[in-house]
Backbone as ProteinMPNN parsed JSONL, in Angstrom:
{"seq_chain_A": "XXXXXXXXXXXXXXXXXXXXXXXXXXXXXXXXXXXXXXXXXXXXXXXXXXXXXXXXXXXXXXXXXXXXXXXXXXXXXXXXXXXXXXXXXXXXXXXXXXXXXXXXXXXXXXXXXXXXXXXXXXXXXXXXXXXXXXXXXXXXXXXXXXXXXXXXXXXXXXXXXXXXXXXXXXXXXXXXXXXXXXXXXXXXXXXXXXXXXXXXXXXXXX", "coords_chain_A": {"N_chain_A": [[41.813, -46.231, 19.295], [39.492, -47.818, 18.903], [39.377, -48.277, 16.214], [42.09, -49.861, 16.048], [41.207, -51.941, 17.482], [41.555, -51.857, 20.522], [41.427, -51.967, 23.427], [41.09, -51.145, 26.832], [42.01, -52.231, 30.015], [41.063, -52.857, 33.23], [41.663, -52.788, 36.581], [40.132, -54.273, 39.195], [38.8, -53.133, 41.86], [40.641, -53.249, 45.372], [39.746, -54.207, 48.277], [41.246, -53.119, 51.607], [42.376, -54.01, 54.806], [42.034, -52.039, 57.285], [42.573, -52.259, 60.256], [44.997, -53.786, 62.757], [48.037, -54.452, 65.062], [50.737, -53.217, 65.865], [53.683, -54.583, 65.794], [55.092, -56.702, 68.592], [58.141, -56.297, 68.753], [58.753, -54.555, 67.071], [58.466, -51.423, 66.229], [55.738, -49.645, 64.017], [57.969, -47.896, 62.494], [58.13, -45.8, 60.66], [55.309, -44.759, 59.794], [53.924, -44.511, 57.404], [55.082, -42.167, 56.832], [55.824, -41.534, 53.62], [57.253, -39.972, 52.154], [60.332, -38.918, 51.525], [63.644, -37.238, 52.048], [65.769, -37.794, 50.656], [68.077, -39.698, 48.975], [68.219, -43.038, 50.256], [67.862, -43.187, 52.613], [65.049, -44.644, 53.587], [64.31, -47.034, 53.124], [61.961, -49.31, 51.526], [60.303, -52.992, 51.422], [59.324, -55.903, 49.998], [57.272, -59.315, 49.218], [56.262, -60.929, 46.167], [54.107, -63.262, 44.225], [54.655, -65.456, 41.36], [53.949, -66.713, 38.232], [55.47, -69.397, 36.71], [55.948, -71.819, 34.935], [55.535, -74.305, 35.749], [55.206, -73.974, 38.362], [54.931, -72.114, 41.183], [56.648, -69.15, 41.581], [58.725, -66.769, 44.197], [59.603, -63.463, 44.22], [61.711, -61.081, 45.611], [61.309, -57.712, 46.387], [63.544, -54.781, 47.388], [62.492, -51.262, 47.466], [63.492, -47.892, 47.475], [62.151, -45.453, 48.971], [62.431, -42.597, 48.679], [63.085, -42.184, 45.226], [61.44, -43.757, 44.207], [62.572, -46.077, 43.271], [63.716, -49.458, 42.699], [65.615, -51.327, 44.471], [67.139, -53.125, 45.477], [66.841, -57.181, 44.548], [65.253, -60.492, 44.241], [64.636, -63.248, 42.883], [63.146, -66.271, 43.845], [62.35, -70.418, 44.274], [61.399, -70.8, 46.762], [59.488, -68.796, 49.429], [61.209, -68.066, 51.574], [63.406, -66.97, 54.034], [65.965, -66.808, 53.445], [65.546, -65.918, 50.812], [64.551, -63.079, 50.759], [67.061, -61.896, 52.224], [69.048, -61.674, 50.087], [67.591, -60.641, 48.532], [68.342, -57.874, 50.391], [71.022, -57.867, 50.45], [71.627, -57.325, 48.016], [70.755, -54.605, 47.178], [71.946, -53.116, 49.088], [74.792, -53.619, 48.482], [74.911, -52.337, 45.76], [73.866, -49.886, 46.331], [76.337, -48.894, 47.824], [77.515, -49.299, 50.397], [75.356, -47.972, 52.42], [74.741, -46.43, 55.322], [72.722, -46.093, 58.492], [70.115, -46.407, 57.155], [66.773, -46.752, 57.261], [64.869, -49.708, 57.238], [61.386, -51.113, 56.015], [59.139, -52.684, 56.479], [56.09, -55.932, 55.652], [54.508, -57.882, 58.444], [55.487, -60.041, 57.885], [57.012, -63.371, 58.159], [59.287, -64.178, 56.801], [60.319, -61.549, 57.299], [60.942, -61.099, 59.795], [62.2, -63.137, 60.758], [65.379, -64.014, 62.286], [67.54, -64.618, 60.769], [67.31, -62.806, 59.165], [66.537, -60.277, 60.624], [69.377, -60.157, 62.105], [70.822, -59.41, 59.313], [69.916, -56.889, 59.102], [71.186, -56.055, 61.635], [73.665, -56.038, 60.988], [74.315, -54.775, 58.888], [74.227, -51.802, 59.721], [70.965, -50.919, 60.068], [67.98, -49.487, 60.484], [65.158, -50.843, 62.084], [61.496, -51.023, 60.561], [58.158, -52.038, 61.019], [54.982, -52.866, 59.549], [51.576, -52.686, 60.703], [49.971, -55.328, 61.84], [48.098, -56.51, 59.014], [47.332, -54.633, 57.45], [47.986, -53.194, 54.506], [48.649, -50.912, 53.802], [50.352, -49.262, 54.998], [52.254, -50.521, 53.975], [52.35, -49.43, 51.263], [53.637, -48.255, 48.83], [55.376, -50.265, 47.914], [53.522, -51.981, 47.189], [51.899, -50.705, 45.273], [54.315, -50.752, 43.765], [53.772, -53.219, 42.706], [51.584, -54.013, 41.792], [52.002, -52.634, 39.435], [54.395, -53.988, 38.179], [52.905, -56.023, 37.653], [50.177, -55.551, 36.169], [51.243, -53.725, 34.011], [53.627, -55.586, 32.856], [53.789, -58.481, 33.12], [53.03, -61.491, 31.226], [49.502, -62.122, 31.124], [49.518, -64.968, 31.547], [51.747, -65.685, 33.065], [54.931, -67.145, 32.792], [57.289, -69.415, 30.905], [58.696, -70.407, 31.995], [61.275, -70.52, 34.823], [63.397, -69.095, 34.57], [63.027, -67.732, 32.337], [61.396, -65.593, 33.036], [62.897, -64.651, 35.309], [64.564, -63.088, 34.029], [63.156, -61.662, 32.415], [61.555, -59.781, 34.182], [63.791, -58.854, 35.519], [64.92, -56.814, 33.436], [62.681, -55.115, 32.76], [63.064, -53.835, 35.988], [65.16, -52.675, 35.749], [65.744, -51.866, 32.907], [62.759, -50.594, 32.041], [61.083, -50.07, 34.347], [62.976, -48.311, 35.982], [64.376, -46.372, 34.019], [62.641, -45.587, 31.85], [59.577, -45.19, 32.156], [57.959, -43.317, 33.508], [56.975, -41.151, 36.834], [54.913, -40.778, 38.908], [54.9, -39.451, 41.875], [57.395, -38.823, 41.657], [57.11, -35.917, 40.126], [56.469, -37.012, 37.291], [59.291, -37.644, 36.889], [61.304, -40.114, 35.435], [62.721, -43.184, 37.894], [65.548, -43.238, 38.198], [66.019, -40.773, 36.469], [65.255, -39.261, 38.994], [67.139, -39.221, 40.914], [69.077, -38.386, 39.636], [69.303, -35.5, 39.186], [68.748, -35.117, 41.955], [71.353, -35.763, 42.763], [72.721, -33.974, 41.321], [72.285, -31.03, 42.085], [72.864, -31.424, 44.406], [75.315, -31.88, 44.747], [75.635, -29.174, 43.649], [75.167, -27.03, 45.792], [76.613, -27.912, 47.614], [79.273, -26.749, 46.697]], "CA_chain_A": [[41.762, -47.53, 19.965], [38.816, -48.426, 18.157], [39.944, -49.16, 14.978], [42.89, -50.968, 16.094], [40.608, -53.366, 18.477], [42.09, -52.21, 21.364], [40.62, -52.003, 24.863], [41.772, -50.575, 28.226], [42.299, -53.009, 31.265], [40.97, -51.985, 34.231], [41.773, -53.867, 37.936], [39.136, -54.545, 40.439], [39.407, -52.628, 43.471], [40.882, -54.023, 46.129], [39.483, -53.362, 49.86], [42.397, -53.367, 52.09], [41.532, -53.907, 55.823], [43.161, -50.79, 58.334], [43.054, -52.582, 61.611], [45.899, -54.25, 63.024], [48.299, -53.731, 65.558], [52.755, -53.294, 65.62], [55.013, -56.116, 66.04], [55.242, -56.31, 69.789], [59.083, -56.07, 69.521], [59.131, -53.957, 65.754], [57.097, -50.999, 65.984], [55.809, -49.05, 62.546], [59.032, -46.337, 63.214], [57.845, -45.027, 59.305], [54.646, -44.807, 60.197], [53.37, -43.762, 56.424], [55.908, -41.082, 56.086], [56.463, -42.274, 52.494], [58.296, -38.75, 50.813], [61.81, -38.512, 51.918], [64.311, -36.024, 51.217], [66.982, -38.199, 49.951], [68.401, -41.426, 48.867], [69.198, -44.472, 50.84], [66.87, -42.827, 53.718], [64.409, -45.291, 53.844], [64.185, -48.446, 52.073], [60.368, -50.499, 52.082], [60.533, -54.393, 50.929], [58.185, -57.25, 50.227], [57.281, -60.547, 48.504], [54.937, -61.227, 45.653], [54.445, -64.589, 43.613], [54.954, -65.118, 40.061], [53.533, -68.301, 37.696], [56.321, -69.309, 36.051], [56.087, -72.384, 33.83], [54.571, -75.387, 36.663], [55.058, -73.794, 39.459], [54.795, -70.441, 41.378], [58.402, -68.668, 41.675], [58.793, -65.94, 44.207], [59.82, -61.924, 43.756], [61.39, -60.113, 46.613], [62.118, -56.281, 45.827], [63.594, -53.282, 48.023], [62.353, -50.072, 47.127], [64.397, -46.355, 48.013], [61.228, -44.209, 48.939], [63.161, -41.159, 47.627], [62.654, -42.015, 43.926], [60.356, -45.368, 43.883], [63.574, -46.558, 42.466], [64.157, -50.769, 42.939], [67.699, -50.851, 44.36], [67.585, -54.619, 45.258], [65.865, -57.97, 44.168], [65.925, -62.141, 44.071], [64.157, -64.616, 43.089], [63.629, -68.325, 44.246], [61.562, -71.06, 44.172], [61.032, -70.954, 47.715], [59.367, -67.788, 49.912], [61.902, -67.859, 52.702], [64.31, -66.012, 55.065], [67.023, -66.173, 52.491], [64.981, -65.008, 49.196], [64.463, -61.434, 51.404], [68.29, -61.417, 52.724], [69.488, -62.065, 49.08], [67.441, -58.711, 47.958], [68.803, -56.965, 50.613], [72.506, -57.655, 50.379], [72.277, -56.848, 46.455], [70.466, -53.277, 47.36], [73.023, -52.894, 50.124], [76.143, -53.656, 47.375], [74.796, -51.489, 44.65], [74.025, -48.707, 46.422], [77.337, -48.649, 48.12], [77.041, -49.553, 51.512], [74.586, -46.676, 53.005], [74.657, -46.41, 56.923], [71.602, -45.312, 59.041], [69.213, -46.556, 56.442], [65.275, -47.102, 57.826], [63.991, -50.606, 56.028], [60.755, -51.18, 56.614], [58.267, -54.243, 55.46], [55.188, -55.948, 56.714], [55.17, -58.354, 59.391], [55.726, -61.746, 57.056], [57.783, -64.546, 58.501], [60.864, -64.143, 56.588], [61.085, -60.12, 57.978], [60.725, -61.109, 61.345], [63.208, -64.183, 60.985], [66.343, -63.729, 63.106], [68.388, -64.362, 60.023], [66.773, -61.487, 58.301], [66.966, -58.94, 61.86], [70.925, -59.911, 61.768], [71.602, -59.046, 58.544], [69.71, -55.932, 59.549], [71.76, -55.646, 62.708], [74.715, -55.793, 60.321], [74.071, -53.517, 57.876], [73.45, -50.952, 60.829], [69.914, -50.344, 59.575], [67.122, -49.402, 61.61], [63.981, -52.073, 61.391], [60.388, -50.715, 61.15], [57.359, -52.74, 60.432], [53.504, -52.333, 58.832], [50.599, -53.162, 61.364], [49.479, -56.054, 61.469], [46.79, -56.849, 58.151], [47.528, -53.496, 57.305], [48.613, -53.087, 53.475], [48.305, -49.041, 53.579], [51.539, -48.903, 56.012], [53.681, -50.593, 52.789], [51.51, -48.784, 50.106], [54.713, -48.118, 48.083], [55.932, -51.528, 47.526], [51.847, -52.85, 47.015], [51.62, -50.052, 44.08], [55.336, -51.547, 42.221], [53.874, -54.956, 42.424], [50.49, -53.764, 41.282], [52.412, -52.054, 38.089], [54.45, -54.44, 37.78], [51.768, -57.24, 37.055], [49.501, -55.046, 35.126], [52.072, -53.475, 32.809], [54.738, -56.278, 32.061], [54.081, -59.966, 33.33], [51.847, -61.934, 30.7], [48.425, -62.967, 31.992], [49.57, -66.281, 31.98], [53.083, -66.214, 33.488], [56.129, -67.413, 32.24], [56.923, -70.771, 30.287], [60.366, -71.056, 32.75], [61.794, -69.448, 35.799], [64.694, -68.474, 33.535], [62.604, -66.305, 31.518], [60.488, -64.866, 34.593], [63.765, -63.692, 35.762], [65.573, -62.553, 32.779], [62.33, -60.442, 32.216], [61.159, -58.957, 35.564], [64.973, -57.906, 35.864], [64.803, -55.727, 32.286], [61.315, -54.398, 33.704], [63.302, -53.391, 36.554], [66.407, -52.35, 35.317], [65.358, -50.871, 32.012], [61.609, -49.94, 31.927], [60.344, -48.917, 35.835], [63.864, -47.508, 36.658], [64.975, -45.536, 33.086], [61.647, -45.103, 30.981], [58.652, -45.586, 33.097], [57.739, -41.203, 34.925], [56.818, -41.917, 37.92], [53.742, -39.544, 39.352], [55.653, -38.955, 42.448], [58.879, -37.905, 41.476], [57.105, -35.254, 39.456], [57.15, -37.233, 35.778], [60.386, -38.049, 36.522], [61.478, -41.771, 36.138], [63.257, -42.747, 39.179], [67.021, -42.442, 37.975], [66.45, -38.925, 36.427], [65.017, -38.173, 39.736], [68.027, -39.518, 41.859], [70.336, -37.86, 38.924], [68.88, -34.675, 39.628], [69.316, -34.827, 43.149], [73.015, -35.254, 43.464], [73.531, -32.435, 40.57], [71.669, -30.437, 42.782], [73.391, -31.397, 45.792], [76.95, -31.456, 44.286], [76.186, -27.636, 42.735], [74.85, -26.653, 46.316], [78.0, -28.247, 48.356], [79.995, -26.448, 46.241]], "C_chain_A": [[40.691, -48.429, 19.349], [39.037, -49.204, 17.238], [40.953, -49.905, 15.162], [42.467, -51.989, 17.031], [41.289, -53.548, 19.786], [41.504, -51.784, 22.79], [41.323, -52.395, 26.109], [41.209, -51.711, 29.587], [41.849, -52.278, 32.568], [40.767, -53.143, 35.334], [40.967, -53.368, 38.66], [39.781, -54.064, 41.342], [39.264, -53.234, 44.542], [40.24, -53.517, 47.522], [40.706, -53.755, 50.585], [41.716, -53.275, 53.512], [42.303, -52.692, 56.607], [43.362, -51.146, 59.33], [44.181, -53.173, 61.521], [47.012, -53.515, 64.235], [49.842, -54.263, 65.023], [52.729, -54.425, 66.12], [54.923, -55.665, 67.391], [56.935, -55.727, 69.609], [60.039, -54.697, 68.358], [57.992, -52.902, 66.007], [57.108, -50.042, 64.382], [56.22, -47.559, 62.585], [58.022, -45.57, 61.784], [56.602, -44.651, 59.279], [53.907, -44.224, 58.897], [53.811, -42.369, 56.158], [56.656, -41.508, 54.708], [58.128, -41.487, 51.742], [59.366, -38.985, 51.972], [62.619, -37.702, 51.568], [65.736, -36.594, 50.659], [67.195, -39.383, 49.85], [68.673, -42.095, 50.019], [68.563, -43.705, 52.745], [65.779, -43.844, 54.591], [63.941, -46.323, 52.837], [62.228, -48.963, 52.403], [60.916, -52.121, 51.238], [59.55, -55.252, 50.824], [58.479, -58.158, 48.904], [55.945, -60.605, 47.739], [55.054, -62.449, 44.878], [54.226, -64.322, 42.015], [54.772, -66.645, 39.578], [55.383, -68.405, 36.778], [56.658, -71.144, 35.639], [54.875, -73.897, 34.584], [54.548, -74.797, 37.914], [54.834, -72.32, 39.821], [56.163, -69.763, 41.717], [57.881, -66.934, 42.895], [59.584, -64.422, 43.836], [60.207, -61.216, 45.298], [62.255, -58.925, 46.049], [62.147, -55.478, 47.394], [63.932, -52.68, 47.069], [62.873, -48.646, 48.194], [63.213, -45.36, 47.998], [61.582, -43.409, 48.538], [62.363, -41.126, 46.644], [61.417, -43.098, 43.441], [61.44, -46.192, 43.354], [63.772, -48.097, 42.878], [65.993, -50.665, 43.263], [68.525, -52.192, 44.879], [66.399, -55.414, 44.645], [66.111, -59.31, 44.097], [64.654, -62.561, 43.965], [64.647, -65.907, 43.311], [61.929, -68.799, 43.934], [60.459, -70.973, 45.666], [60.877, -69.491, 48.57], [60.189, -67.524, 51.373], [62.848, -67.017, 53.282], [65.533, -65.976, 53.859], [67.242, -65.319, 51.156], [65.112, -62.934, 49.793], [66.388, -61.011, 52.002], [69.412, -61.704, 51.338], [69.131, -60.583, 48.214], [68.051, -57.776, 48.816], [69.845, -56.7, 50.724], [72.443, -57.116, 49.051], [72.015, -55.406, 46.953], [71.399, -52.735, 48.154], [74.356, -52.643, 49.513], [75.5, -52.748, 46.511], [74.5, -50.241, 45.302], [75.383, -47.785, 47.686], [77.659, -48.674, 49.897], [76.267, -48.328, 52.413], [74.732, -47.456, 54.751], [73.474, -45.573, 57.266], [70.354, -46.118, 58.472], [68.003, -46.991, 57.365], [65.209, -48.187, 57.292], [62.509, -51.394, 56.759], [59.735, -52.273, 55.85], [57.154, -54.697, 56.068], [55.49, -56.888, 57.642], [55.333, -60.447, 59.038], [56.901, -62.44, 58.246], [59.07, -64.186, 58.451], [61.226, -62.38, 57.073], [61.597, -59.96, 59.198], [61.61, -62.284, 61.63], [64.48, -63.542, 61.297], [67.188, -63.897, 61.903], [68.095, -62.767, 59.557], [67.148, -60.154, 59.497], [68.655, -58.976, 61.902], [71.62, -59.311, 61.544], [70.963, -57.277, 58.326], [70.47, -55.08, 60.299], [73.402, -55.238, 62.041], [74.922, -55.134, 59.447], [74.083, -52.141, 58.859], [72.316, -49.925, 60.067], [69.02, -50.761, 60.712], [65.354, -50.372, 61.136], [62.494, -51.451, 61.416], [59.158, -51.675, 60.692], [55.655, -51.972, 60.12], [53.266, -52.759, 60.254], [50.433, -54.308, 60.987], [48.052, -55.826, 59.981], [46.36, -55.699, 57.718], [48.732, -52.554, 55.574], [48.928, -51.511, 53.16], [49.894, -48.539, 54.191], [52.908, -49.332, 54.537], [52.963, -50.472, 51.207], [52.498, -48.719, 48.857], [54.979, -49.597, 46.762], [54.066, -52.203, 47.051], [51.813, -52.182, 45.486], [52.885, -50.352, 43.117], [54.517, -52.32, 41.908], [52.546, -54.996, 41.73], [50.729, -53.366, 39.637], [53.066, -52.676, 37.573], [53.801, -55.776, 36.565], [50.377, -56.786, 36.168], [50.178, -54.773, 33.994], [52.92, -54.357, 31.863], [54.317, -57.747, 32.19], [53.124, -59.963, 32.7], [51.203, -62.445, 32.044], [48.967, -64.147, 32.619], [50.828, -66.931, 32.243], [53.666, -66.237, 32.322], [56.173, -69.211, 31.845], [58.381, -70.826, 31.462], [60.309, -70.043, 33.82], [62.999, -68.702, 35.422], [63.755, -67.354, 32.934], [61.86, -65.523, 32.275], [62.063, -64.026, 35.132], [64.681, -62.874, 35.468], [64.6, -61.206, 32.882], [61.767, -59.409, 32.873], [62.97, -58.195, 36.157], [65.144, -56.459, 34.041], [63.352, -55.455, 32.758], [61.751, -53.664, 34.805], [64.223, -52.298, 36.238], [65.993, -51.308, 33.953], [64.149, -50.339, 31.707], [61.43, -48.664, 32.93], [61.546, -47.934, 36.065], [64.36, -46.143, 35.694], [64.33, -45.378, 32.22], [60.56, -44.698, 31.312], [58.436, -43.874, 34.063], [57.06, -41.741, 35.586], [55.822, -40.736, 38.678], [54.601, -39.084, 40.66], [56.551, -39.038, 42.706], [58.375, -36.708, 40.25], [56.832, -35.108, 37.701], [58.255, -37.777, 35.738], [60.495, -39.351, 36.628], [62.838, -41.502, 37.205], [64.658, -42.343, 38.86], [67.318, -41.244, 37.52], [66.47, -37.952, 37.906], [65.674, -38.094, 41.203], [69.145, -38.749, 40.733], [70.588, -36.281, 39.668], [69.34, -33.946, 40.918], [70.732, -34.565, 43.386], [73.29, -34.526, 42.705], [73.303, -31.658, 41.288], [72.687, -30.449, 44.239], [75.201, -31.041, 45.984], [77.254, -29.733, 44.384], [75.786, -26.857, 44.712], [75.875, -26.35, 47.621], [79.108, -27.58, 48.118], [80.364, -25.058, 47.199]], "O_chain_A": [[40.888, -49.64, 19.254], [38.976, -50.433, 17.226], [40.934, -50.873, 14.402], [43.259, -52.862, 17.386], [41.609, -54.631, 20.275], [41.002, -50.674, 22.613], [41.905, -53.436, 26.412], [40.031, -51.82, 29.925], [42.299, -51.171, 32.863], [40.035, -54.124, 35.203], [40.927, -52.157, 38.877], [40.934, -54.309, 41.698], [38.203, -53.745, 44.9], [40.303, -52.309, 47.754], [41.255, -54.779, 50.178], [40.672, -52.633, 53.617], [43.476, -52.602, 56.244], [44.351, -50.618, 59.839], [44.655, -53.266, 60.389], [46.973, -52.297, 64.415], [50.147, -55.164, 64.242], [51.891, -55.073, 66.746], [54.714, -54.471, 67.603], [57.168, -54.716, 70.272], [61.134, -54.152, 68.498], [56.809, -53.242, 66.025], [58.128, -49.791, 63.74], [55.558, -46.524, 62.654], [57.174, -44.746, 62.127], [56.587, -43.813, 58.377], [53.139, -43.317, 59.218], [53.191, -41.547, 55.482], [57.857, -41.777, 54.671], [59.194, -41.86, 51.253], [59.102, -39.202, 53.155], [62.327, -37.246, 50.462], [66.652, -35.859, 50.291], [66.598, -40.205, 50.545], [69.472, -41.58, 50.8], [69.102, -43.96, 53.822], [65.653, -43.877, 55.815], [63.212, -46.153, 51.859], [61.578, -48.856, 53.443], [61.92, -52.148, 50.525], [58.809, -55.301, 51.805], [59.302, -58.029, 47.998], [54.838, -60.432, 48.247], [56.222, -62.827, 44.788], [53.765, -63.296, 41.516], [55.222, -67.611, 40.194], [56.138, -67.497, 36.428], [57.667, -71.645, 36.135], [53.824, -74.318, 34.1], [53.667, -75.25, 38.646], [54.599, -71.449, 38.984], [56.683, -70.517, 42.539], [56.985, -66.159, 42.56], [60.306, -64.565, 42.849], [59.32, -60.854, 46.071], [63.357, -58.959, 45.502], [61.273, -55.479, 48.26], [64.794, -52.847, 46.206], [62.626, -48.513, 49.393], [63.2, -44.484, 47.133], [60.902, -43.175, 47.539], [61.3, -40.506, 46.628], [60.71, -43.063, 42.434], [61.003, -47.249, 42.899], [64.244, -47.931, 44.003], [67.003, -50.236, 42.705], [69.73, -52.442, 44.848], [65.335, -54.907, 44.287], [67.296, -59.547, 43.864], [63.731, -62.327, 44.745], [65.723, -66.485, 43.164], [60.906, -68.195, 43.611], [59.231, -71.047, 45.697], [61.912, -68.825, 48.578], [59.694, -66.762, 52.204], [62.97, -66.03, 52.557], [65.897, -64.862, 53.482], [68.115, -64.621, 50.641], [65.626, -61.955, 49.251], [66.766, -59.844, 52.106], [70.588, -61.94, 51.619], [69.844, -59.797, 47.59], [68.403, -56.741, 48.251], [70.14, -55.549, 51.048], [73.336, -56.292, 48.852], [73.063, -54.816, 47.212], [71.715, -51.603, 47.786], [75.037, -51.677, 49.858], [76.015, -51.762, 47.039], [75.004, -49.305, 44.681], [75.373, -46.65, 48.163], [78.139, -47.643, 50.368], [77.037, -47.798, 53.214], [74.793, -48.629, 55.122], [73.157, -44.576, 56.618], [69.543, -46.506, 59.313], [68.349, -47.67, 58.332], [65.669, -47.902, 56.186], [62.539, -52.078, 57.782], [59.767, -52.501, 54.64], [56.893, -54.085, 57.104], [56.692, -56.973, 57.89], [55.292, -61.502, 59.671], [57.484, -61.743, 59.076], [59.849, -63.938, 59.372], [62.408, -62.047, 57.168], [62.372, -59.114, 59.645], [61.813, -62.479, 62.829], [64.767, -62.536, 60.649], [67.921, -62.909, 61.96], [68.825, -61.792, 59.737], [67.918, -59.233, 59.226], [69.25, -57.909, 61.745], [72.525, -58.743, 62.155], [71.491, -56.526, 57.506], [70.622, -53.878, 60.084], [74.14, -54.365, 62.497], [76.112, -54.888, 59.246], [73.77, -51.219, 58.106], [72.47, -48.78, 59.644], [69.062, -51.702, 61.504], [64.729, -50.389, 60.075], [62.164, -51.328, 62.595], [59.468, -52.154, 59.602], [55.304, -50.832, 60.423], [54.177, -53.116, 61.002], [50.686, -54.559, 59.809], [47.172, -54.977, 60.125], [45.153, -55.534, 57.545], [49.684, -51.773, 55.578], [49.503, -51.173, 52.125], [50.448, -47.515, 53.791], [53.952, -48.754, 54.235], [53.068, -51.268, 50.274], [52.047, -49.193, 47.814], [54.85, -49.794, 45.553], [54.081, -53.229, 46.372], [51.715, -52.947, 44.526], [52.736, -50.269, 41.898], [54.287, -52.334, 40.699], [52.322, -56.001, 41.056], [49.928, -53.661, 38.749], [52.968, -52.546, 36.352], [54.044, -56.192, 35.433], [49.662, -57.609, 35.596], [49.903, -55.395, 32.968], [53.051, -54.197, 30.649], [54.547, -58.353, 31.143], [52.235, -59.131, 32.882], [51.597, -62.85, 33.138], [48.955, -64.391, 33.825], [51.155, -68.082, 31.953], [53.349, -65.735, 31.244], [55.404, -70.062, 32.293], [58.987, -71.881, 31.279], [59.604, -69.034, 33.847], [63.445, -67.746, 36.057], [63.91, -66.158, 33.18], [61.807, -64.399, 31.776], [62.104, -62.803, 35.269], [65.404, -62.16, 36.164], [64.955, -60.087, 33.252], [61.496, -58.321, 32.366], [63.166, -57.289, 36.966], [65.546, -55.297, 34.106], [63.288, -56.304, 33.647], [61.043, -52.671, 34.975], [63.977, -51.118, 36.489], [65.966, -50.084, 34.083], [64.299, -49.386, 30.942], [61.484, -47.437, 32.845], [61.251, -46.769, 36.332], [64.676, -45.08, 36.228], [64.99, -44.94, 31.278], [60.293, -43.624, 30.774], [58.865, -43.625, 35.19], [56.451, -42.753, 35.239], [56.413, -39.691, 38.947], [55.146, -38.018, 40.373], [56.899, -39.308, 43.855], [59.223, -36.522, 39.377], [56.865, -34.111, 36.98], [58.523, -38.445, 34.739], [60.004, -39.944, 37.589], [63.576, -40.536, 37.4], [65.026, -41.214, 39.184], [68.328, -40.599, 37.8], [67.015, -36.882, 38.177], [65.306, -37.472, 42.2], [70.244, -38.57, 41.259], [71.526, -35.909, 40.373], [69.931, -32.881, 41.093], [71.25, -33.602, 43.953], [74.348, -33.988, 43.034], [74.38, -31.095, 41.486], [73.074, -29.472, 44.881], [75.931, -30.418, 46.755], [78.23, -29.114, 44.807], [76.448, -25.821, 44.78], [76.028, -25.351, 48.324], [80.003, -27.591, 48.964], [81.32, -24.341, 46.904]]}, "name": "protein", "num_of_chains": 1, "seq": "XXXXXXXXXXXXXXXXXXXXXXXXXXXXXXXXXXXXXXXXXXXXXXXXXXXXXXXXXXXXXXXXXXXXXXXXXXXXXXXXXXXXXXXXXXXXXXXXXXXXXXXXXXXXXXXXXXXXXXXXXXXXXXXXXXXXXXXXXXXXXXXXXXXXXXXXXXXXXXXXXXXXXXXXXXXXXXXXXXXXXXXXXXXXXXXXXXXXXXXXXXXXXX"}
């Protein structure tokens, strides 16, 4: 590293606060049970912002606790009730309509917007939320968005929202999901370690 002039990045630690209390009408069902024993078990979700040329563009991802695997995602310009019900219909279509599913998020605006509980109510997925001011409850989704923005997004954004979303979807799609080992799944990145599973589950059914 020397000789090639290169030098290791290291992020300021964050303090996170632990108080807070549940949603009066959402309480935190997941309660920091992160591991799961299978796909499409328990989803987590959130919103992070992104520079992207004059302005700030948001990012909303659901994540499949199982594998860490991204299994929806949208951006917009705008952080609202439809940017979050836009990631969760794609995750919902690609992974084939799952029933039962947990999805759980913190207690933002657009989670707690009646569009958003709906398309909850319609999916028949069960709703759980963080604590209030309580980042430890959606630890999951805090540590993508943390890897994301260390590993792939330049310092200084994106010159477009076109290329912000071209590139944070190959980051998703081909880095974090199919190159990227993942400390807990073992090393495995997440699609070996959802492949895995259903060989496993296929040879076991048998």
């Amino acid at each position: 590293m020397e000789e090639l002039e290169l030098f290791s990045k290291q992020l300021l630690k964050h303090k996170c606060p632990k108080g807070g209390s549940e949603h009066l009408m959402i309480p935190n069902t997941l309660n920091r049970k992160f591991d799961v024993l299978a796909p499409d078990q328990a989803w987590c979700g959130d919103i992070t912002f992104i520079w992207t040329g004059n302005r700030w563009a948001y990012l909303a991802v659901v994540l499949d606790l199982f594998s860490r695997k991204p299994v929806g995602w949208a951006m917009s310009l705008s952080p609202n009730a439809t940017l979050v019900c836009d990631a969760l219909k794609i995750a919902y279509q690609l992974r084939g309509e799952p029933k039962g599913v947990m999805f759980h998020s913190d207690q933002g605006s657009q989670y707690t917007s009646i569009k958003f509980r709906q398309l909850l109510w319609r999916f028949k997925m069960k709703k759980s939320m963080s604590r209030r001011g309580n980042c430890w409850d959606n630890s999951p989704m805090e540590r993508f968005f943390r890897s994301l923005k260390s590993e792939w997004i330049p310092e200084i954004g994106y010159s477009s929202f076109a290329e912000g979303k071209a590139d944070i979807t190959d980051y998703i799609i081909g880095y974090y999901s199919n190159v990227r080992p993942h400390q807990h799944n073992g090393g495995l990145t997440p699609n070996e370690s959802e492949r895995q599973f259903w060989f496993d589950y296929k040879r076991l059914s048998k």
